[in-house]
KELOTOR-890197 format. One record per residue (C-alpha): residue in one letter; x, y, z. Coordinates in steps of 0.02 Angstrom, whole numbers, padded with zeros to 5 digits, always signed. Layout:
N
AXYZ ...
***
This chain:
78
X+05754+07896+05507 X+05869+07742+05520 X+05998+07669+05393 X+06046+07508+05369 X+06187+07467+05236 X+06087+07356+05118 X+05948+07241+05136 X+05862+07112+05010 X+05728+06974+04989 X+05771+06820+04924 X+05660+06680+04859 X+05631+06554+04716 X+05526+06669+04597 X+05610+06857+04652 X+05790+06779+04628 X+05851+06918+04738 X+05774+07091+04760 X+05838+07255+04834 X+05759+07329+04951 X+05754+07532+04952 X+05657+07545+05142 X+05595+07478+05274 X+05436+07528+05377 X+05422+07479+05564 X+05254+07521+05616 X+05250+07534+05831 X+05113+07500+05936 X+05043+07670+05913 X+05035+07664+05719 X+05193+07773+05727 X+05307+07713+05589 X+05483+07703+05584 X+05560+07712+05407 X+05768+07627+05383 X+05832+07691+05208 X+05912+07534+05131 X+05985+07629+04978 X+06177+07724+04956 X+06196+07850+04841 X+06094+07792+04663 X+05944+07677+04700 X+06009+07529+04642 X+06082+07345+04719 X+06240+07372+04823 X+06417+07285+04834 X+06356+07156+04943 X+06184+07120+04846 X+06264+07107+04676 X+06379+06999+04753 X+06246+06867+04831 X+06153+06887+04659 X+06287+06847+04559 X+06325+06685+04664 X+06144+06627+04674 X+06153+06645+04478 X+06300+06563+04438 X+06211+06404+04555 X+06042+06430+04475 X+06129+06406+04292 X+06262+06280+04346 X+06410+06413+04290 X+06484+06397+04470 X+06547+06245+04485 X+06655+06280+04668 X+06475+06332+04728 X+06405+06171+04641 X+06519+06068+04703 X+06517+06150+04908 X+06334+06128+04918 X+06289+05982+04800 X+06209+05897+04962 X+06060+06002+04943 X+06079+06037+04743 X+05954+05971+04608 X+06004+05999+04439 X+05836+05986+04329 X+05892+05952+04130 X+05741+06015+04004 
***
């Protein structure tokens, strides 16, 4: 088995998501299984760190982020 250091999904709905493994399945159905996860099964440095950036855009508390990418920022008001 492979490791990798950390590895997510990221989208509109998930937010971001951890991701504890990944299966490679080869031509012969043989599969190939990278363990995403360090010590307790949970989001790494990294992750957390992404997350908490794509939430302080999402809920306009970053305002250096805001500000850096406001080419391609929409803020919606309710």
């Amino acid at each position: 088995m492979k490791d990798c250091v950390e590895a997510f999904c990221c989208g509109t709905g998930a937010s971001l998501t951890p991701v504890g493994e990944v299966v490679e399945v080869i031509n012969d159905n043989t599969e190939v299984r990278y363990n995403c996860w360090r010590g307790e099964r949970k989001a790494g440095a990294f992750t957390k760190g992404i997350y908490d950036i794509l939430q302080g855009i999402m809920w306009g508390d970053d305002k250096e982020m805001e500000e850096k990418y406001k080419e391609w920022i929409a803020v919606v008001k309710p």
